[in-house]
TORRO-725329 format. One record per atom (N, C-alpha, C): atom name; residue in one letter; residue number from 1; x, y, z. Coordinates in steps of 0.1 Angstrom, whole numbers, plus 5000, padded with zeros to 4 digits. Layout:
! TORRO-725329
@atom:CA	type:A	seq:NUM	east:X	north:Y	up:Z
...
! end
This chain:
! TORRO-725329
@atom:N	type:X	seq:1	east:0713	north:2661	up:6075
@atom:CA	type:X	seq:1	east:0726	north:2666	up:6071
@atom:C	type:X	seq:1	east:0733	north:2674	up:6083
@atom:N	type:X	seq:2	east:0723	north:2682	up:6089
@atom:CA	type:X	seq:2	east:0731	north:2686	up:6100
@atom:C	type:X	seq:2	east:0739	north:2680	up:6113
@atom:N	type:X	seq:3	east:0730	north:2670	up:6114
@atom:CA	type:X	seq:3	east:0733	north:2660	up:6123
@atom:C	type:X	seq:3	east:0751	north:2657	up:6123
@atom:N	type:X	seq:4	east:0758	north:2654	up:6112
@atom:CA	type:X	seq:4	east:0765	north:2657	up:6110
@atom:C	type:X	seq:4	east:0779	north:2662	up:6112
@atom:N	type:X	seq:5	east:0773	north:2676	up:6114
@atom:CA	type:X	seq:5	east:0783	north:2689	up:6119
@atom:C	type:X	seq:5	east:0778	north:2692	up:6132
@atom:N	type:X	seq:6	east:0766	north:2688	up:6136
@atom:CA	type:X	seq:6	east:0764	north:2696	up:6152
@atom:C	type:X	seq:6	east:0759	north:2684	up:6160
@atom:N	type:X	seq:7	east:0767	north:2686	up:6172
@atom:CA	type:X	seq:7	east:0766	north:2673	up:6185
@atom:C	type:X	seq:7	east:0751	north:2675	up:6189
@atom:N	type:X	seq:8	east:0743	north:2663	up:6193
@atom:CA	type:X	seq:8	east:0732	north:2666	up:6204
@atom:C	type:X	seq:8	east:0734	north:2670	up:6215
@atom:N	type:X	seq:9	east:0725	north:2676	up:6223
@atom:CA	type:X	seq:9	east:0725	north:2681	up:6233
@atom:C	type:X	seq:9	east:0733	north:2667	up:6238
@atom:N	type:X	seq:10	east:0728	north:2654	up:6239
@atom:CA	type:X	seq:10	east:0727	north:2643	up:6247
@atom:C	type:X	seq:10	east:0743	north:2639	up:6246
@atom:N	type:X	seq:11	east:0750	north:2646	up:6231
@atom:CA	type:X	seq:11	east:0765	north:2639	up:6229
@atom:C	type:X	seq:11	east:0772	north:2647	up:6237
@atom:N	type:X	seq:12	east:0768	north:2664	up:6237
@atom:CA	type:X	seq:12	east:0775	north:2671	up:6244
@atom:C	type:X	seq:12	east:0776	north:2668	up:6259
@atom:N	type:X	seq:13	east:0768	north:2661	up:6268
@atom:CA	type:X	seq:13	east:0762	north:2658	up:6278
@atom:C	type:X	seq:13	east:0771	north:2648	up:6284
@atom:N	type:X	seq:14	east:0771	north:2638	up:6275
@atom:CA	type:X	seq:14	east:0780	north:2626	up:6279
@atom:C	type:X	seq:14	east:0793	north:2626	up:6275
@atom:N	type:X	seq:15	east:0797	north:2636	up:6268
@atom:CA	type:X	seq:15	east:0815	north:2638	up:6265
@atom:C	type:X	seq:15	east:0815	north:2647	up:6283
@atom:N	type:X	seq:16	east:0807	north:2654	up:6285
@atom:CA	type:X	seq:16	east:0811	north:2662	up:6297
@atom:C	type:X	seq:16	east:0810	north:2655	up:6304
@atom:N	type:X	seq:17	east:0802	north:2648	up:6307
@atom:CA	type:X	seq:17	east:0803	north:2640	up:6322
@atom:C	type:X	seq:17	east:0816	north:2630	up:6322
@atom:N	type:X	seq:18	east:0820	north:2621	up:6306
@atom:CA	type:X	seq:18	east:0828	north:2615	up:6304
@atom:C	type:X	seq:18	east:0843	north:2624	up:6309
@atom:N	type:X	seq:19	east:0842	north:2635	up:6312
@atom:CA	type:X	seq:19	east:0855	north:2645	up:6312
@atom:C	type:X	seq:19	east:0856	north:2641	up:6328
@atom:N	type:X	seq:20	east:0847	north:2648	up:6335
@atom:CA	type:X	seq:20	east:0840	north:2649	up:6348
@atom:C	type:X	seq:20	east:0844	north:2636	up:6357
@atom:N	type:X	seq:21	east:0844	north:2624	up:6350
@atom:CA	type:X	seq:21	east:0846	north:2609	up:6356
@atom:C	type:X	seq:21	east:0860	north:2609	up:6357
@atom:N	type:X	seq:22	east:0871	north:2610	up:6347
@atom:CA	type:X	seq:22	east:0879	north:2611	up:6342
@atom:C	type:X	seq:22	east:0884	north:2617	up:6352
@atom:N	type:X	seq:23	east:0886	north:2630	up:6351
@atom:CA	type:X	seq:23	east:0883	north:2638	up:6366
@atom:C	type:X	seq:23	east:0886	north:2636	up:6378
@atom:N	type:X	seq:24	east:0879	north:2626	up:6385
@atom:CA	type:X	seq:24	east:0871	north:2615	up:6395
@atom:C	type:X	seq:24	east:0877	north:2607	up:6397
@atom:N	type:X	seq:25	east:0891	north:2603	up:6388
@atom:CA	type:X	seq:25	east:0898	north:2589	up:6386
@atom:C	type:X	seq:25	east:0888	north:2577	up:6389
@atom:N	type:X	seq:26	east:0882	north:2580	up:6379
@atom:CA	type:X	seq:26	east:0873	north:2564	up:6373
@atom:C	type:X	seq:26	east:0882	north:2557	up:6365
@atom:N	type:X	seq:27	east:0881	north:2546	up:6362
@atom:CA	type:X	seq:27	east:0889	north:2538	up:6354
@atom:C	type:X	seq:27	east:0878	north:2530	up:6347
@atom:N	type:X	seq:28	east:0882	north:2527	up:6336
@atom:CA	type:X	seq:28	east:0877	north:2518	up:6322
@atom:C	type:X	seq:28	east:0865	north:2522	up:6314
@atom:N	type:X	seq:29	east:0865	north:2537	up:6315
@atom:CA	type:X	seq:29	east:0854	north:2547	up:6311
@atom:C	type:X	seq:29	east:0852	north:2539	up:6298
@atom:N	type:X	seq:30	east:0843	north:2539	up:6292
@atom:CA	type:X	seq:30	east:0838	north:2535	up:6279
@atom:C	type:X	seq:30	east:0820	north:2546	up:6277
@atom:N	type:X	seq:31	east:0824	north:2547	up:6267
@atom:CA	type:X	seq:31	east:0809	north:2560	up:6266
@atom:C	type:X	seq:31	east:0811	north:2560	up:6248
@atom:N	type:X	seq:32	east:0792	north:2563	up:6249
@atom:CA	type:X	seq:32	east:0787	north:2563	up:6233
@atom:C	type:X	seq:32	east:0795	north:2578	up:6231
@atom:N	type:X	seq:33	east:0806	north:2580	up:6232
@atom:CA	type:X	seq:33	east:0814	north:2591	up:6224
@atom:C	type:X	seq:33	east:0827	north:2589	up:6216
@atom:N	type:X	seq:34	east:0828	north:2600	up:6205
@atom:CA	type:X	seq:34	east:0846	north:2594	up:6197
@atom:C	type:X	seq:34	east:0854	north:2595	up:6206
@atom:N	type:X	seq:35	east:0864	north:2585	up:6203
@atom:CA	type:X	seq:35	east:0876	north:2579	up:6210
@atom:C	type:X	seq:35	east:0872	north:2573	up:6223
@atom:N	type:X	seq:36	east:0864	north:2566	up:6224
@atom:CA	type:X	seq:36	east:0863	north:2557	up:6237
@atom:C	type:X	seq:36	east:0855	north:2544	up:6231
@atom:N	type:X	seq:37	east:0856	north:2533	up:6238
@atom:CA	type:X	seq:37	east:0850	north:2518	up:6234
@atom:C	type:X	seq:37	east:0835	north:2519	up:6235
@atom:N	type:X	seq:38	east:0825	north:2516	up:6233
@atom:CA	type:X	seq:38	east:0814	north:2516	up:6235
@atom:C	type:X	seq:38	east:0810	north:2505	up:6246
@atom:N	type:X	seq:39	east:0804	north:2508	up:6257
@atom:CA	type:X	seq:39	east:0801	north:2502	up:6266
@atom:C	type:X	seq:39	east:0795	north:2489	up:6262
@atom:N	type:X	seq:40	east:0796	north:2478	up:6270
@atom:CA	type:X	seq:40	east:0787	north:2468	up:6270
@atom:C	type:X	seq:40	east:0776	north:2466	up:6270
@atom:N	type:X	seq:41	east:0766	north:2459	up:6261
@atom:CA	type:X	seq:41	east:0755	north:2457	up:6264
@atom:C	type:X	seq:41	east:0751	north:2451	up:6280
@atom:N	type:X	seq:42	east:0736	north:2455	up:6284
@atom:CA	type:X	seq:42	east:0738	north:2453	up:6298
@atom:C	type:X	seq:42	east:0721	north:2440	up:6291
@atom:N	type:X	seq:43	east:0724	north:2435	up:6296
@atom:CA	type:X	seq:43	east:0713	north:2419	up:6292
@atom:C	type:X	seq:43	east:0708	north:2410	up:6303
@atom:N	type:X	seq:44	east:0689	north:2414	up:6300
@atom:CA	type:X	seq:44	east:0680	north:2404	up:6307
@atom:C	type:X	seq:44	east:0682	north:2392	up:6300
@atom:N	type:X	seq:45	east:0684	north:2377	up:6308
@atom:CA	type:X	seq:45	east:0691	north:2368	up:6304
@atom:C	type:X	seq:45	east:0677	north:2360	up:6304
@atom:N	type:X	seq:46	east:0669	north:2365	up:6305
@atom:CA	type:X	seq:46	east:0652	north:2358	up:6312
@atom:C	type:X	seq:46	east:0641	north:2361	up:6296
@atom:N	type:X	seq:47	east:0646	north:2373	up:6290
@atom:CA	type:X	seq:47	east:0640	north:2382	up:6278
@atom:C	type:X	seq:47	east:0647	north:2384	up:6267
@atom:N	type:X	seq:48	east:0660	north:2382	up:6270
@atom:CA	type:X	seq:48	east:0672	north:2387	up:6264
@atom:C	type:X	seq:48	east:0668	north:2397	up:6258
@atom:N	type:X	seq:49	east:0662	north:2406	up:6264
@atom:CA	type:X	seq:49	east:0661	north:2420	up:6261
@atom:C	type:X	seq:49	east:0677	north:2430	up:6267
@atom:N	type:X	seq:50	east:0678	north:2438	up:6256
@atom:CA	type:X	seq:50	east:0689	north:2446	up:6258
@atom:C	type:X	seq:50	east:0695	north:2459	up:6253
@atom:N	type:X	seq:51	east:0699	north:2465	up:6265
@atom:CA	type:X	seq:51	east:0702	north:2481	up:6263
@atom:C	type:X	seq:51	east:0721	north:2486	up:6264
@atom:N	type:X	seq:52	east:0725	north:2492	up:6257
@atom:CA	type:X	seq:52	east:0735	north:2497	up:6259
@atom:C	type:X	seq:52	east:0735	north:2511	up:6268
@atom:N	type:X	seq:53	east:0741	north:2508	up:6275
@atom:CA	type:X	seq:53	east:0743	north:2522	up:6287
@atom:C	type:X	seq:53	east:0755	north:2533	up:6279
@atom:N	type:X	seq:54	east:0750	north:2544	up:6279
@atom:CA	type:X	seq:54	east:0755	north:2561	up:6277
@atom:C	type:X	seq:54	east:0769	north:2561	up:6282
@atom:N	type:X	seq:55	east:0774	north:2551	up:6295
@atom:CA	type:X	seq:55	east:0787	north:2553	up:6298
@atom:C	type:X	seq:55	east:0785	north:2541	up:6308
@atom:N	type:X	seq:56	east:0798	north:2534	up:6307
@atom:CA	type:X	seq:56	east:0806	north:2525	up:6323
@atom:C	type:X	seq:56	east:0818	north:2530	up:6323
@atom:N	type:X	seq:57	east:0820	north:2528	up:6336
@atom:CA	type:X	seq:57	east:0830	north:2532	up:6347
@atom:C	type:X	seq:57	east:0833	north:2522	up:6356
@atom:N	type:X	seq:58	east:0845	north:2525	up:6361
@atom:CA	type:X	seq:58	east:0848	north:2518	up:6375
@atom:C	type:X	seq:58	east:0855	north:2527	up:6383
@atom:N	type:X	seq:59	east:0851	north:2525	up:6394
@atom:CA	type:X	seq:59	east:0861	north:2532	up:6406
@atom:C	type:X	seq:59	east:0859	north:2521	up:6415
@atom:N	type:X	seq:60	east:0872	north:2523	up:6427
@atom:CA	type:X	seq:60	east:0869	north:2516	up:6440
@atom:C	type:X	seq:60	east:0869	north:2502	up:6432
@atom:N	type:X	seq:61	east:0868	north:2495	up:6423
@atom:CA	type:X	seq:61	east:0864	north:2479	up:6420
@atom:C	type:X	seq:61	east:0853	north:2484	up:6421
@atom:N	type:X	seq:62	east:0841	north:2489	up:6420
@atom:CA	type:X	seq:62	east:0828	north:2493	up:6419
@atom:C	type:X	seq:62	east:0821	north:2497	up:6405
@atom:N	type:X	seq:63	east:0814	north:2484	up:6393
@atom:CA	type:X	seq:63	east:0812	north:2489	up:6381
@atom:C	type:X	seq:63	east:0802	north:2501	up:6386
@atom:N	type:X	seq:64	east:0802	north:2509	up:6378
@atom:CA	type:X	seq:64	east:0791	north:2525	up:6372
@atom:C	type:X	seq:64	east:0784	north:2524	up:6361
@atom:N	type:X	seq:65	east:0772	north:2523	up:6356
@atom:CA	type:X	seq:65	east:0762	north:2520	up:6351
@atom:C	type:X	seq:65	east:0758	north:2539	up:6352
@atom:N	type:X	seq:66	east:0760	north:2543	up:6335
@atom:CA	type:X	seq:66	east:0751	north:2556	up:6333
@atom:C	type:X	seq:66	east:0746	north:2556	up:6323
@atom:N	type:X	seq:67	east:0731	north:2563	up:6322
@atom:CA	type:X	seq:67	east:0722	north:2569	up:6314
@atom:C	type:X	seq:67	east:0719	north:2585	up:6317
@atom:N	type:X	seq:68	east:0724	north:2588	up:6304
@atom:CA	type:X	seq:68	east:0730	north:2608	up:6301
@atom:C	type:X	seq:68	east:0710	north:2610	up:6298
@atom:N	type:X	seq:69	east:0707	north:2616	up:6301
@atom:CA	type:X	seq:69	east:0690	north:2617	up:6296
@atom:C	type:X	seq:69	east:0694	north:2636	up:6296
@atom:N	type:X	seq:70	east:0679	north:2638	up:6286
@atom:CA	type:X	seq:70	east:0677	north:2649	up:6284
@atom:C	type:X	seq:70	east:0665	north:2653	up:6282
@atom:N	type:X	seq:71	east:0659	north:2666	up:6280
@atom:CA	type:X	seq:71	east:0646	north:2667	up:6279
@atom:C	type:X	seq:71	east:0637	north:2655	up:6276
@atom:N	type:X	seq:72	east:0645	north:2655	up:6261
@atom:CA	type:X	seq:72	east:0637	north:2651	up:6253
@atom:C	type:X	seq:72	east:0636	north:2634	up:6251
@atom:N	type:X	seq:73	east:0650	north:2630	up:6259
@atom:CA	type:X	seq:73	east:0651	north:2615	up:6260
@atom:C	type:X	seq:73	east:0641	north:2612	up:6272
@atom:N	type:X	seq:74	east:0642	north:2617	up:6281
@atom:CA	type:X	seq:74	east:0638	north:2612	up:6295
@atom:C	type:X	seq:74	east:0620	north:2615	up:6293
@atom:N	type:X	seq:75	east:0615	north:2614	up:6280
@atom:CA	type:X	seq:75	east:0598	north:2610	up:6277
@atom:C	type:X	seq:75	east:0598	north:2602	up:6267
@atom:N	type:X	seq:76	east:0611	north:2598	up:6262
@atom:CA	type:X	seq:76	east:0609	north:2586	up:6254
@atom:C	type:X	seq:76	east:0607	north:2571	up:6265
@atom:N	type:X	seq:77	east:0594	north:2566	up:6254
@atom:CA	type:X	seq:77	east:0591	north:2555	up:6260
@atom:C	type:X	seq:77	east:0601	north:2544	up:6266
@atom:N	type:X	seq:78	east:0613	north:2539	up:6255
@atom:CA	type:X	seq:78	east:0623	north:2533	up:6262
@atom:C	type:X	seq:78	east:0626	north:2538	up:6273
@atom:N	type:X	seq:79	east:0631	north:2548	up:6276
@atom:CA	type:X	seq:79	east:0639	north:2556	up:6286
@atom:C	type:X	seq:79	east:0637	north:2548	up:6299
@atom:N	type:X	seq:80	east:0622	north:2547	up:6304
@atom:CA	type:X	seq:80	east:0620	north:2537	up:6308
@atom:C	type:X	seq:80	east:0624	north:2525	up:6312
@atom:N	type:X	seq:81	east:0622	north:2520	up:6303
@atom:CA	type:X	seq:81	east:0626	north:2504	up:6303
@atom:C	type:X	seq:81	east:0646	north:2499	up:6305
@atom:N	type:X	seq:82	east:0653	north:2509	up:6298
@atom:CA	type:X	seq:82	east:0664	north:2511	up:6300
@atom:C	type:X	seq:82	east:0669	north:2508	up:6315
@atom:N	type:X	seq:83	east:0660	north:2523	up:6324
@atom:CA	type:X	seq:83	east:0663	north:2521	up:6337
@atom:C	type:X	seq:83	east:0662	north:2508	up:6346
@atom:N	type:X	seq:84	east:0650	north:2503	up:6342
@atom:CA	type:X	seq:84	east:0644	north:2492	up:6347
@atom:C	type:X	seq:84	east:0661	north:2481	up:6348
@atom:N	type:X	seq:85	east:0663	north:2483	up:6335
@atom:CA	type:X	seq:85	east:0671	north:2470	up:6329
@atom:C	type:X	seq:85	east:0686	north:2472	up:6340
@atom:N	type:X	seq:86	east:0689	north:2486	up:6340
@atom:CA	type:X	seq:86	east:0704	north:2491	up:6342
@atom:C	type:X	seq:86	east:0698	north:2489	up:6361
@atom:N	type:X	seq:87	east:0689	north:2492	up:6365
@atom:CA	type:X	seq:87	east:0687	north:2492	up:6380
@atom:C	type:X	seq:87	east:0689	north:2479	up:6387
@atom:N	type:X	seq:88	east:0683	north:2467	up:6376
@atom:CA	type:X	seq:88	east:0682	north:2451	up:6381
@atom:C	type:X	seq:88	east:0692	north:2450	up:6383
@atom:N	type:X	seq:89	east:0701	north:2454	up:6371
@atom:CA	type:X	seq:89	east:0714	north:2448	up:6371
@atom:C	type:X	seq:89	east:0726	north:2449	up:6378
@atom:N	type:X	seq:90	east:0722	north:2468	up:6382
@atom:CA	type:X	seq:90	east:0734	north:2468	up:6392
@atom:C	type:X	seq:90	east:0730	north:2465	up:6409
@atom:N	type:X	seq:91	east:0717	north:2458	up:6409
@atom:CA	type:X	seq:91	east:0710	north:2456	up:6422
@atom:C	type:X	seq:91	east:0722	north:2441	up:6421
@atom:N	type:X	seq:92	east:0720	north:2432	up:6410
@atom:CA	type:X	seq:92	east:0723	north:2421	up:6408
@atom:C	type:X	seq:92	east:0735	north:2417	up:6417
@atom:N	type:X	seq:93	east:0743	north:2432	up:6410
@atom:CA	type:X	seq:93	east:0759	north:2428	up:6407
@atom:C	type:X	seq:93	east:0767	north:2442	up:6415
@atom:N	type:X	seq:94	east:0761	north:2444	up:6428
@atom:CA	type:X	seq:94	east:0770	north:2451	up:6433
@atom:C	type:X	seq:94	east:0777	north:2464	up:6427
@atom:N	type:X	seq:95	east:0767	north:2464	up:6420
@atom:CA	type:X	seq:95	east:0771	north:2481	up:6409
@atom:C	type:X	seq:95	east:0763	north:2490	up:6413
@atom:N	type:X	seq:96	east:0766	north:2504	up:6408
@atom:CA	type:X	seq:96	east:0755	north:2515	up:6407
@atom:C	type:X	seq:96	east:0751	north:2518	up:6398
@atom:N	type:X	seq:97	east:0742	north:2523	up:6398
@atom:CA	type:X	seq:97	east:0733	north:2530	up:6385
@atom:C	type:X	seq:97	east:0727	north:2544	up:6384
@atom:N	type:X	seq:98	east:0736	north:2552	up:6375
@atom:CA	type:X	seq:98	east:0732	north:2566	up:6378
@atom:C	type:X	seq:98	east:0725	north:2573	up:6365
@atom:N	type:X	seq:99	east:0716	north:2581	up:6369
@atom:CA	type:X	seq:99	east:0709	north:2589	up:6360
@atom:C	type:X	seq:99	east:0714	north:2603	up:6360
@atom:N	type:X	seq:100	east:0723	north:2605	up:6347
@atom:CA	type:X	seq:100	east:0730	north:2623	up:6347
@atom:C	type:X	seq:100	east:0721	north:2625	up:6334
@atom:N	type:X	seq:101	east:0717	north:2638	up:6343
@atom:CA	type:X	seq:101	east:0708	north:2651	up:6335
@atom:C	type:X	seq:101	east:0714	north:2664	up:6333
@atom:N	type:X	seq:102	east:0707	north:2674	up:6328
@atom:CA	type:X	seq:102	east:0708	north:2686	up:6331
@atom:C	type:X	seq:102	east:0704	north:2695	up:6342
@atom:N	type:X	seq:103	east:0703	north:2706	up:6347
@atom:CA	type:X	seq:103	east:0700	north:2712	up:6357
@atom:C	type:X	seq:103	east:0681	north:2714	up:6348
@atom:N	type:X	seq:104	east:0674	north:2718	up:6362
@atom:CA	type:X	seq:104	east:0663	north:2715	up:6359
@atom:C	type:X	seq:104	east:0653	north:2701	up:6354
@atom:N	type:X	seq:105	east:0660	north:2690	up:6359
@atom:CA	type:X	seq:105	east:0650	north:2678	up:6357
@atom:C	type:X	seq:105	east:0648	north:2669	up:6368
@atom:N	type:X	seq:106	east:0653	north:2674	up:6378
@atom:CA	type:X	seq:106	east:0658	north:2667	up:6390
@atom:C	type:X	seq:106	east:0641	north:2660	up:6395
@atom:N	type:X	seq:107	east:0634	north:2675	up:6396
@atom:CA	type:X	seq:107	east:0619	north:2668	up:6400
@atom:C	type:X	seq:107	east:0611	north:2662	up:6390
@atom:N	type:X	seq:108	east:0616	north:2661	up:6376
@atom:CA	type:X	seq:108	east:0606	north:2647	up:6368
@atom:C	type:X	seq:108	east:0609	north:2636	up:6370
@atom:N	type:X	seq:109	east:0627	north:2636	up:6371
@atom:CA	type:X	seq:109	east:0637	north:2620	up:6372
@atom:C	type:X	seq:109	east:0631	north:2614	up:6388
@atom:N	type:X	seq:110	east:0626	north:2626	up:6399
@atom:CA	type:X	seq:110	east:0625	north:2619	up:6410
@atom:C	type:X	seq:110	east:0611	north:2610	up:6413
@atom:N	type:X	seq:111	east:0604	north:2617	up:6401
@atom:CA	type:X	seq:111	east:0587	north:2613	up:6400
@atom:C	type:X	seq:111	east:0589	north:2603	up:6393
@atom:N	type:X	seq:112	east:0593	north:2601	up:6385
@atom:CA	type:X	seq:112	east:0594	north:2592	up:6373
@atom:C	type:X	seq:112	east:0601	north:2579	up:6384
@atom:N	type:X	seq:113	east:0609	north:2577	up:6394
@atom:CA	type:X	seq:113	east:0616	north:2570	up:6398
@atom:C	type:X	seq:113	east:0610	north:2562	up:6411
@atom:N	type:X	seq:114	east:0600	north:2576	up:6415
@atom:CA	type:X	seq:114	east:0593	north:2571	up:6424
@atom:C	type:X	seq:114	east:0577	north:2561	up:6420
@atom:N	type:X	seq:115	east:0572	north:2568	up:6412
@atom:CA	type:X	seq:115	east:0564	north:2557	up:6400
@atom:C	type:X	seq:115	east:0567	north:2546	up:6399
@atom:N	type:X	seq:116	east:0579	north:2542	up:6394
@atom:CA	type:X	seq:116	east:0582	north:2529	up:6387
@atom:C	type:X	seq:116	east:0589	north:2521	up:6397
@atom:N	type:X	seq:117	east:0593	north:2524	up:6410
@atom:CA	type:X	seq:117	east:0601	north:2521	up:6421
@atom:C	type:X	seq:117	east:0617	north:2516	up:6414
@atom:N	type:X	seq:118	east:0618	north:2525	up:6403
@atom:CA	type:X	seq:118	east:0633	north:2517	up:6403
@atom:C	type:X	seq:118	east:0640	north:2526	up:6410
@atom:N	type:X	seq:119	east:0652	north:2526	up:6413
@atom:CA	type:X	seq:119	east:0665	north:2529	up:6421
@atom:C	type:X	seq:119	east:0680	north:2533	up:6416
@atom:N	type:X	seq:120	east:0682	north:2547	up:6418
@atom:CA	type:X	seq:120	east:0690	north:2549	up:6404
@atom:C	type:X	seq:120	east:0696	north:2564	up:6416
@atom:N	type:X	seq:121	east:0711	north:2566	up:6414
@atom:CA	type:X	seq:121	east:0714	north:2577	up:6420
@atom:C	type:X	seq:121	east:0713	north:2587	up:6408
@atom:N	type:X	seq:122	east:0712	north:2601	up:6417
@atom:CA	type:X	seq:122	east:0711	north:2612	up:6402
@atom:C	type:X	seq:122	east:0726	north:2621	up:6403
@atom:N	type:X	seq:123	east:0725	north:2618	up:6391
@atom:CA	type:X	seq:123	east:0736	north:2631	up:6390
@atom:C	type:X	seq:123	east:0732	north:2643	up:6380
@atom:N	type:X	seq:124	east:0730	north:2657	up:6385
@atom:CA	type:X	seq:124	east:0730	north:2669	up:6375
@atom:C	type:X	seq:124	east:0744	north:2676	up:6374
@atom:N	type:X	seq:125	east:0744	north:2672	up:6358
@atom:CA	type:X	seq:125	east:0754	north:2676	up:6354
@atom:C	type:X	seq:125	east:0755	north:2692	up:6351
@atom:N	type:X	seq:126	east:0763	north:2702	up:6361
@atom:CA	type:X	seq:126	east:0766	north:2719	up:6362
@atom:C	type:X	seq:126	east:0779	north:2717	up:6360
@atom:N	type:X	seq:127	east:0774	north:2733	up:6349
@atom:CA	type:X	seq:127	east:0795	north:2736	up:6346
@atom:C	type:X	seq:127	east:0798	north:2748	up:6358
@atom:N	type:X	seq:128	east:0809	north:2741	up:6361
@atom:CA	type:X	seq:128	east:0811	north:2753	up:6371
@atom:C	type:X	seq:128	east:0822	north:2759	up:6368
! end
């Protein structure tokens, strides 16, 4: 029930960065928030396994590939596999792939990155 009436940390997270882009003059923002399109599925064509990314963007002609993580997302087991999926793809396709957190997670996202060797720019998301 509460769910509801009160945003997740993770919704609050990605309306902000979604502000922040915006911001940045990105163009064709789409993000798992109200009033914007819901991003594209991003799809292994080999597994057809498939994840929807937290936000796309474009700047420069350059797609943006983001996953908003939070505590509590960034030990879920998908979380993982997500990156995996979003890192092939903008390896594939001339895109980037960014991982926006909060302040304080910088050194698990870098372990966790360096572990799995995926490849992913970070962004920590501060209100300044």
């Amino acid at each position: 029930m509460f769910k509801r009436f009160f945003k997740s940390e993770q919704q609050k997270l990605i309306e902000f960065a979604v502000k922040i882009l915006e911001d940045k003059e990105n163009n064709e923002v789409r993000a798992n928030a109200a009033g914007f399109d819901q991003p594209q599925k991003v799809k292994r064509v080999s597994t057809n396994e498939f994840y929807f990314p937290d936000i796309t963007a474009k700047k420069s002609n350059q797609f943006r590939i983001f996953s908003v993580e939070t505590k509590q997302t960034l030990h879920d087991r998908e979380t993982l596999k997500r990156w995996k999926l979003f890192s092939e793809f903008a390896k594939q396709n001339n895109a980037l792939f960014f991982i926006a957190f909060p302040v304080g997670l910088t050194a698990d996202i870098q372990k966790t990155l360096q572990e799995s060797g995926i490849e992913a720019q970070l962004w920590e998301l501060t209100k300044k």
